[in-house]
Jmol script that loads the backbone (N, CA, C; Angstrom):
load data "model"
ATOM      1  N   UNK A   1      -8.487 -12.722  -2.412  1.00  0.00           N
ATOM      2  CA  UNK A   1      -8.875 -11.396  -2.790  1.00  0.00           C
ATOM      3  C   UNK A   1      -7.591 -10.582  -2.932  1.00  0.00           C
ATOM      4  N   UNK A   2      -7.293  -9.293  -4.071  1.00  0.00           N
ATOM      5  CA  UNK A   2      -6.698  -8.789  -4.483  1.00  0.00           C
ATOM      6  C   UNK A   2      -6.608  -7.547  -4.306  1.00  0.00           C
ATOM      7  N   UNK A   3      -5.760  -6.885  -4.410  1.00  0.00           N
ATOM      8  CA  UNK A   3      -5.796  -4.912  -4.467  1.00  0.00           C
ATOM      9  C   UNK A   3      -4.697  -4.546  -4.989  1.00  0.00           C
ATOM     10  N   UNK A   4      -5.476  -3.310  -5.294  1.00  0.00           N
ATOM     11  CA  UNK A   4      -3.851  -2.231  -5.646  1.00  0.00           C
ATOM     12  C   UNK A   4      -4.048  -1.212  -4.702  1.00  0.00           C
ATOM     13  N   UNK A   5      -3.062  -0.872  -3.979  1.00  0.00           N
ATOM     14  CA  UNK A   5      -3.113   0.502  -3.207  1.00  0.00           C
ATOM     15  C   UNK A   5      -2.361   1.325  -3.412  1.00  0.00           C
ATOM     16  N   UNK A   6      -2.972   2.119  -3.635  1.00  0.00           N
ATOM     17  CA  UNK A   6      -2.126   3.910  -4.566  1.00  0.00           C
ATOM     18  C   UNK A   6      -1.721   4.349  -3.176  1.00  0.00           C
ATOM     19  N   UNK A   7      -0.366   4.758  -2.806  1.00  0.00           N
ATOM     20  CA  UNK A   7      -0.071   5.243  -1.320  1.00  0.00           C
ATOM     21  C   UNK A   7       1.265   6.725  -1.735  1.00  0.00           C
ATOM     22  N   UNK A   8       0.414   7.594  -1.210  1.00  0.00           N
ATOM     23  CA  UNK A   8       1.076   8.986  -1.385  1.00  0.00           C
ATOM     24  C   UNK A   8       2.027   9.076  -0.088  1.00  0.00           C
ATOM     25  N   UNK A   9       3.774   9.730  -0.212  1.00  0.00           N
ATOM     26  CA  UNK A   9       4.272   9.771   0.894  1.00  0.00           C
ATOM     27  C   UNK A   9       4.455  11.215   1.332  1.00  0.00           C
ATOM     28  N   UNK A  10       4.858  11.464   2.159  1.00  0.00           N
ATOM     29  CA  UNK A  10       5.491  12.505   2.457  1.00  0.00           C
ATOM     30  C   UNK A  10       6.850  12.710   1.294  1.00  0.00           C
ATOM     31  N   UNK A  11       6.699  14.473   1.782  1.00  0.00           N
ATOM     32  CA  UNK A  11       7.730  14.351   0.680  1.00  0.00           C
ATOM     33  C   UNK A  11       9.520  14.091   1.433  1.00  0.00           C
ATOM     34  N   UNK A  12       9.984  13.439   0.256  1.00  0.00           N
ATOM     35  CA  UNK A  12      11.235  12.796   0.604  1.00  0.00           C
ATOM     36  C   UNK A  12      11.421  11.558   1.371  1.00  0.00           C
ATOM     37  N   UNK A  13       9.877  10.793   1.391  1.00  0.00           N
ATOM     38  CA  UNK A  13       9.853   9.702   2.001  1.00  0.00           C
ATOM     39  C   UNK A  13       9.370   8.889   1.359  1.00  0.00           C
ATOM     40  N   UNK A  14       9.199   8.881   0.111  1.00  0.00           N
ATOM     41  CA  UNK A  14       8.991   7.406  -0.888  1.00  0.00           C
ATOM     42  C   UNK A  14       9.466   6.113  -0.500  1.00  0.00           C
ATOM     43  N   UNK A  15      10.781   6.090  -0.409  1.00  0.00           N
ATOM     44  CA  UNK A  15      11.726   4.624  -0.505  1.00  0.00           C
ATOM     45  C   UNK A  15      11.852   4.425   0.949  1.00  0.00           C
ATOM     46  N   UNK A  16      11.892   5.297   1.782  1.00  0.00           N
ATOM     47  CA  UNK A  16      11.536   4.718   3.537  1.00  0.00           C
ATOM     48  C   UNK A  16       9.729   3.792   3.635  1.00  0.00           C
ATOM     49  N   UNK A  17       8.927   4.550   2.724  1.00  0.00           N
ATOM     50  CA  UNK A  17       7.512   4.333   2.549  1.00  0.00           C
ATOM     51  C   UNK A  17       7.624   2.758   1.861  1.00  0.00           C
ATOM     52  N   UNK A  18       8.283   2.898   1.028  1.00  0.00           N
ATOM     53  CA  UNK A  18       8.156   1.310  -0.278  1.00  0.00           C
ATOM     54  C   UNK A  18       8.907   0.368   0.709  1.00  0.00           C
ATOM     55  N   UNK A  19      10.133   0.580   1.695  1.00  0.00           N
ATOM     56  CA  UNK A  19      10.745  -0.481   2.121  1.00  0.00           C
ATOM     57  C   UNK A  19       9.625  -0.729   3.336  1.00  0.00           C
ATOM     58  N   UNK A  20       9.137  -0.202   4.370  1.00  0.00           N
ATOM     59  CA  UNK A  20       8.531  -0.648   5.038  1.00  0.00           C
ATOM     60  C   UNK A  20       7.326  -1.397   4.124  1.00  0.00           C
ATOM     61  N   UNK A  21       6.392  -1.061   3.443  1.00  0.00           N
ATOM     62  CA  UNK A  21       5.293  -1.408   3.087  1.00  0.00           C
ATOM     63  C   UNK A  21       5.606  -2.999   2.311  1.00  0.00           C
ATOM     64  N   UNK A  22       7.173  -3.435   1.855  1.00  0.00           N
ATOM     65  CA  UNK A  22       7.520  -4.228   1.299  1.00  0.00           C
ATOM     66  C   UNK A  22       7.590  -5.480   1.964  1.00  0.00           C
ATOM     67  N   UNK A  23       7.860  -5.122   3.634  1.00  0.00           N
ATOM     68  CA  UNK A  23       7.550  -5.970   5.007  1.00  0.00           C
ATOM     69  C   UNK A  23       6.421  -6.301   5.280  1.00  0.00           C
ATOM     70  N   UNK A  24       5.344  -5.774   4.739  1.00  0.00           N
ATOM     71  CA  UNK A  24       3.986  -5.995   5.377  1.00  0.00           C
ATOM     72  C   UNK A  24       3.550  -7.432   4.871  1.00  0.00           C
ATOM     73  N   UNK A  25       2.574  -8.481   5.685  1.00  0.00           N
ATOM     74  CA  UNK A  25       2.246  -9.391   5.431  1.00  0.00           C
ATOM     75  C   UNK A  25       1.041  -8.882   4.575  1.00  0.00           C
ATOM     76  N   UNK A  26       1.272 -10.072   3.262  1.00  0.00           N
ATOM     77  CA  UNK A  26      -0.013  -9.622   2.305  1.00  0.00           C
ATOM     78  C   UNK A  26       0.732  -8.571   1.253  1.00  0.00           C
ATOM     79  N   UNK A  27       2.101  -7.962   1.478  1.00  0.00           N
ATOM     80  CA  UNK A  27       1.962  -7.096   0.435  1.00  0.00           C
ATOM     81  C   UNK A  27       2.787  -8.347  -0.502  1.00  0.00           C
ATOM     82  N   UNK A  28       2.496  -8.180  -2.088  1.00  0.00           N
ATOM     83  CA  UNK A  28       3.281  -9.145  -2.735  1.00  0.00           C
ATOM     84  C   UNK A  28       4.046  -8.524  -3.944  1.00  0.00           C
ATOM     85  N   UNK A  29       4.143  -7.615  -3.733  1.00  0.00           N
ATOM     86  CA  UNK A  29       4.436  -6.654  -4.824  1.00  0.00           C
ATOM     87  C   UNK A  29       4.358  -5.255  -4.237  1.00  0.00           C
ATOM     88  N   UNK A  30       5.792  -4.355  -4.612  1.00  0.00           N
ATOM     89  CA  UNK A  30       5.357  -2.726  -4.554  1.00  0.00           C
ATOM     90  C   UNK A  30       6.405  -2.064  -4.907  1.00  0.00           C
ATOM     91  N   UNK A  31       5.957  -1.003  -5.401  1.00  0.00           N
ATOM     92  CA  UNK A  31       7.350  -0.457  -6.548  1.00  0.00           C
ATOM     93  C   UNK A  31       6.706   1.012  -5.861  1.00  0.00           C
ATOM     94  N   UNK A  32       8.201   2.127  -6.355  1.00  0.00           N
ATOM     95  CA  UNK A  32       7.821   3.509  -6.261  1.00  0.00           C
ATOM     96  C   UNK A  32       7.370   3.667  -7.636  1.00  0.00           C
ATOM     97  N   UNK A  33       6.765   5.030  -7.692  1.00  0.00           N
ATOM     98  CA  UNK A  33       6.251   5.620  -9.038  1.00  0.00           C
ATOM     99  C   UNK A  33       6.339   6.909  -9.213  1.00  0.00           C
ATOM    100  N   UNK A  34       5.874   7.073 -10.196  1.00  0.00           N
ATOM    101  CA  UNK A  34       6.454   8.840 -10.723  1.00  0.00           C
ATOM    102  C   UNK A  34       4.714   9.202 -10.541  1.00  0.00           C
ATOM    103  N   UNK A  35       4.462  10.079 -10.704  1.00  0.00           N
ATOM    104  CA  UNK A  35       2.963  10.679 -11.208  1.00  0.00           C
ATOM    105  C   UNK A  35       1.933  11.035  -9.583  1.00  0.00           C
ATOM    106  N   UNK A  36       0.878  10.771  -9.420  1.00  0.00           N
ATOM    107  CA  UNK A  36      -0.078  11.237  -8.510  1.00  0.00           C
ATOM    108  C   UNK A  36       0.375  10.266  -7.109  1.00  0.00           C
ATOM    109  N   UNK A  37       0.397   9.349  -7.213  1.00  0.00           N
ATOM    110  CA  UNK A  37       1.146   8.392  -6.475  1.00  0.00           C
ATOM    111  C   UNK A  37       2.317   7.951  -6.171  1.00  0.00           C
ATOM    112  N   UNK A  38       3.312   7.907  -4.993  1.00  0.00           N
ATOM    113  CA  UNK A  38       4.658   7.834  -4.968  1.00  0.00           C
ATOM    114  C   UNK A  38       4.688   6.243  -4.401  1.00  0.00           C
ATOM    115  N   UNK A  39       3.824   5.586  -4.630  1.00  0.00           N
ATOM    116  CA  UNK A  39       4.230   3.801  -4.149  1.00  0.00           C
ATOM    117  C   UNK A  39       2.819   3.400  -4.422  1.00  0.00           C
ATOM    118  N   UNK A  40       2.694   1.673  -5.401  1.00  0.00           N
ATOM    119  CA  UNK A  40       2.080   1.151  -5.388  1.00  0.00           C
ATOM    120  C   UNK A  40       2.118  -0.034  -5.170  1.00  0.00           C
ATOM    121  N   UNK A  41       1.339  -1.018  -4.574  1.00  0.00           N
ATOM    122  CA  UNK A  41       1.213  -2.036  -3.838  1.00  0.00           C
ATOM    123  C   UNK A  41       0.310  -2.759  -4.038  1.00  0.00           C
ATOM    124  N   UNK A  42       0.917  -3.984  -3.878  1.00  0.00           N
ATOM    125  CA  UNK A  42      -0.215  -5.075  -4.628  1.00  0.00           C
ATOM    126  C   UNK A  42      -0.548  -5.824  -3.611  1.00  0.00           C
ATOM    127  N   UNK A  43      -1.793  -6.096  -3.110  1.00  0.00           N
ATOM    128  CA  UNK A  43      -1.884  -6.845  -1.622  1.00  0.00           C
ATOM    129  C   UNK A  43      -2.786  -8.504  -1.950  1.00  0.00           C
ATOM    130  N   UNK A  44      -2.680  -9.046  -1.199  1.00  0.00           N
ATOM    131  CA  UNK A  44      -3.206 -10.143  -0.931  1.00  0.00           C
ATOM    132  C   UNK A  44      -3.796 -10.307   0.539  1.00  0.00           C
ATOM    133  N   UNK A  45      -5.356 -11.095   0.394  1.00  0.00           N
ATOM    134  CA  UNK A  45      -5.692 -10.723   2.114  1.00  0.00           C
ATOM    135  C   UNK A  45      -6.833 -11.990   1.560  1.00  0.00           C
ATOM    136  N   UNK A  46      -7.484 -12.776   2.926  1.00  0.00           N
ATOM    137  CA  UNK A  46      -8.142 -13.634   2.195  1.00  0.00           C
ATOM    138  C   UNK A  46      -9.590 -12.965   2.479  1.00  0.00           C
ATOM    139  N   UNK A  47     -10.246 -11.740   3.326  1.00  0.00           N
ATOM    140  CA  UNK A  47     -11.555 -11.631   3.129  1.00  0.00           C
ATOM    141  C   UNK A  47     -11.440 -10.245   2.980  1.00  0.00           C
ATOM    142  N   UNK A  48     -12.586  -9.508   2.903  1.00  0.00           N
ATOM    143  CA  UNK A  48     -12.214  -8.002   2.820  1.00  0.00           C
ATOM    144  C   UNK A  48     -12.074  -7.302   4.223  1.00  0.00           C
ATOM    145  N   UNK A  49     -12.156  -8.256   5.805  1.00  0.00           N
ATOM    146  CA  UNK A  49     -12.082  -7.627   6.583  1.00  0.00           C
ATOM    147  C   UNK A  49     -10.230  -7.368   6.625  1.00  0.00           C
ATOM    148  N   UNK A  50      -9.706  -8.528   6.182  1.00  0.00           N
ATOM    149  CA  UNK A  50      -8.241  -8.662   6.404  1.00  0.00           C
ATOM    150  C   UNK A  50      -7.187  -7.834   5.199  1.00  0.00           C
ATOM    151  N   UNK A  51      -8.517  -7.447   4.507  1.00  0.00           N
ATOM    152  CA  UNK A  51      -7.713  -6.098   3.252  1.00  0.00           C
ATOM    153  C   UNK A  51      -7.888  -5.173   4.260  1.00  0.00           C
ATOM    154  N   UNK A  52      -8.960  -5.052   4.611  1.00  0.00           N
ATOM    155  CA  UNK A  52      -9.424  -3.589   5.459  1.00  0.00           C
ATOM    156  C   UNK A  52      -8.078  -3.340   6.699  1.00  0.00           C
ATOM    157  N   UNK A  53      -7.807  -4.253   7.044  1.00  0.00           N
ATOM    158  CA  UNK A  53      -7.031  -4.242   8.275  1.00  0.00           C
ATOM    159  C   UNK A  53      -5.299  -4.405   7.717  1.00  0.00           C
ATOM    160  N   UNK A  54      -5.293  -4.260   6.563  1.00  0.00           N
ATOM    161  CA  UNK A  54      -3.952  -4.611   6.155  1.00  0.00           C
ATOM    162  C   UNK A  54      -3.876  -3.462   5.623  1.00  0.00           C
ATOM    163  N   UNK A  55      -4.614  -2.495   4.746  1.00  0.00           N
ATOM    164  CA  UNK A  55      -4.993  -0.790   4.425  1.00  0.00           C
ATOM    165  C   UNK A  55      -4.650  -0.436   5.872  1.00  0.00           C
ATOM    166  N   UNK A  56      -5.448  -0.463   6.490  1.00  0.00           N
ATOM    167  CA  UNK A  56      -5.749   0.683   6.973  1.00  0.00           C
ATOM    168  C   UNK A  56      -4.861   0.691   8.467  1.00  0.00           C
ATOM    169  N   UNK A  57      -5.083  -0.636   9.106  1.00  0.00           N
ATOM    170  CA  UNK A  57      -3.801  -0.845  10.130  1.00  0.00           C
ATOM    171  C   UNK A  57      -2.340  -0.863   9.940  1.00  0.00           C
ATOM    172  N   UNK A  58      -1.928  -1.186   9.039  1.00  0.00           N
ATOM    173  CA  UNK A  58      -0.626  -1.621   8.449  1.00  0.00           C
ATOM    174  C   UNK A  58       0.221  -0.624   7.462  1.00  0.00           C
ATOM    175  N   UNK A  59      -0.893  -0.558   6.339  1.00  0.00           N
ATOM    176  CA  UNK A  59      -0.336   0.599   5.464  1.00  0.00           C
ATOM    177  C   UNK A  59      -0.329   1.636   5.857  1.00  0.00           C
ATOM    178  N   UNK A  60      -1.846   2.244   6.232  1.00  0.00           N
ATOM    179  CA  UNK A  60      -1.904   3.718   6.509  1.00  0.00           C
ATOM    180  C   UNK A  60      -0.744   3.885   8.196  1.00  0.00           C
ATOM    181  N   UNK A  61      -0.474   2.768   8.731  1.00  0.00           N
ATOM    182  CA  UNK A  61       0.126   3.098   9.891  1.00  0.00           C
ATOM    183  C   UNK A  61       1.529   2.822   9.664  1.00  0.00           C
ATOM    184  N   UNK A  62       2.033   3.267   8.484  1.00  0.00           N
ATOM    185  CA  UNK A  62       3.485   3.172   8.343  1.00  0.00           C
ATOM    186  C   UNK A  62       3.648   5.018   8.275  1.00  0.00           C
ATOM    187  N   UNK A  63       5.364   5.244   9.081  1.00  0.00           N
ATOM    188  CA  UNK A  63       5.494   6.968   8.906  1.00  0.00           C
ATOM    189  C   UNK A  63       5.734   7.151   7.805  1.00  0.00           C
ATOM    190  N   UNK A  64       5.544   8.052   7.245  1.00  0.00           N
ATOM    191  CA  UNK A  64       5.766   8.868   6.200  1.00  0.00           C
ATOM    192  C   UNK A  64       4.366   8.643   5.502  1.00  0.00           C
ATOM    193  N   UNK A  65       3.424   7.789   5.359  1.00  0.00           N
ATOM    194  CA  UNK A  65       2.291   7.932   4.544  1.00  0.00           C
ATOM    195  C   UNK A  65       1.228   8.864   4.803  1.00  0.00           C
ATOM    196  N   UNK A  66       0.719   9.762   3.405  1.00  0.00           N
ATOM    197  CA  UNK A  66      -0.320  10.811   3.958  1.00  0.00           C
ATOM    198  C   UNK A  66      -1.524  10.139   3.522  1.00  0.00           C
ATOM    199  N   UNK A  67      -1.960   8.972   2.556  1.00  0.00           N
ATOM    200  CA  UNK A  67      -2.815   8.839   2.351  1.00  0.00           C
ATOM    201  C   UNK A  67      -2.635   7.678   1.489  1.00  0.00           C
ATOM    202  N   UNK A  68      -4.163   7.055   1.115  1.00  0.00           N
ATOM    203  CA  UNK A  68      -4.110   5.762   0.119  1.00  0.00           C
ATOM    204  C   UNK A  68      -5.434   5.528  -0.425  1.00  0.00           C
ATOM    205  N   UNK A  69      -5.429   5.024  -1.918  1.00  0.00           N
ATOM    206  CA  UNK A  69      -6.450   4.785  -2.220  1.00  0.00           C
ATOM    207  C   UNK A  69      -6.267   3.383  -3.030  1.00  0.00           C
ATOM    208  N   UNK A  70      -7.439   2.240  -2.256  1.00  0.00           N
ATOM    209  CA  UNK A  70      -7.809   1.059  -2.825  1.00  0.00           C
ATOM    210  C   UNK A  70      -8.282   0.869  -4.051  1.00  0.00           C
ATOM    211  N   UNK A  71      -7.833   0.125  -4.913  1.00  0.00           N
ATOM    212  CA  UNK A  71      -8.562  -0.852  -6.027  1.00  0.00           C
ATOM    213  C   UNK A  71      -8.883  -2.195  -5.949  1.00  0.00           C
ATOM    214  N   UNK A  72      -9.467  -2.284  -5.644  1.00  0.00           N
ATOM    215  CA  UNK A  72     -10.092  -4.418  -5.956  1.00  0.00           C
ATOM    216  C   UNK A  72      -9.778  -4.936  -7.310  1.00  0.00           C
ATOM    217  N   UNK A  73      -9.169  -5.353  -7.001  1.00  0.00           N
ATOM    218  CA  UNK A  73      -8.827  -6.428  -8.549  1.00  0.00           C
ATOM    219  C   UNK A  73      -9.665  -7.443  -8.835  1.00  0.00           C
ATOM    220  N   UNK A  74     -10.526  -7.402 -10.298  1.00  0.00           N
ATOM    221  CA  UNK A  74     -11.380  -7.958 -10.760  1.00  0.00           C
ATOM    222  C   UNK A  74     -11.349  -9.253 -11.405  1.00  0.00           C
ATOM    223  N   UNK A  75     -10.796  -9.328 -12.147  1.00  0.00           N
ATOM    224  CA  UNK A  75     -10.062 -10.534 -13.203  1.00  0.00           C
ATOM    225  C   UNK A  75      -8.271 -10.658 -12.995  1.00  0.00           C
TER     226      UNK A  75
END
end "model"
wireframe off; spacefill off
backbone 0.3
color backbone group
C-alpha cells in the first residue's frame, strides 16, 4: 500500500521537516515544495494500520510539522 502525504511546516522549518521525514521507515521518497504544501512524501506501509501509524506517529510527530494530509495511491 501507497500514499502521498501533503505535510505543512512551520515557518522556516521545511528542510529540518524534509530531512527528518527522509529518515522515517516507509518514507521512499520526499521533496520540499512551493505552493499549499511545504514537503511531500511518498510512503510505503504494508496495511493501512502501519500507514496510520507511520502518518500519524512518525510524521505528524516530527518538530516543526503543523499538519498533513493523506492520499492513497490508486494505480
Amino acid at each position: 500500500m501507497e500514499a502521498l502525504v501533503y505535510i505543512r511546516a512551520d515557518p522556516g522549518k521545511s528542510l529540518d521537516v524534509l530531512s527528518a521525514v527522509k529518515k522515517i521507515q516507509g518514507v521512499k521518497e520526499a521533496y520540499a515544495t512551493t505552493g499549499r504544501f511545504d514537503v511531500v512524501a511518498r510512503i510505503e506501509a504494508a496495511d493501512l494500520k502501519a500507514l496510520g501509524d507511520a502518518v500519524v506517529k512518525r510524521i505528524q510527530g516530527v518538530k516543526g510539522v503543523r499538519g498533513t494530509e493523506t492520499s492513497m495511491i490508486v494505480a
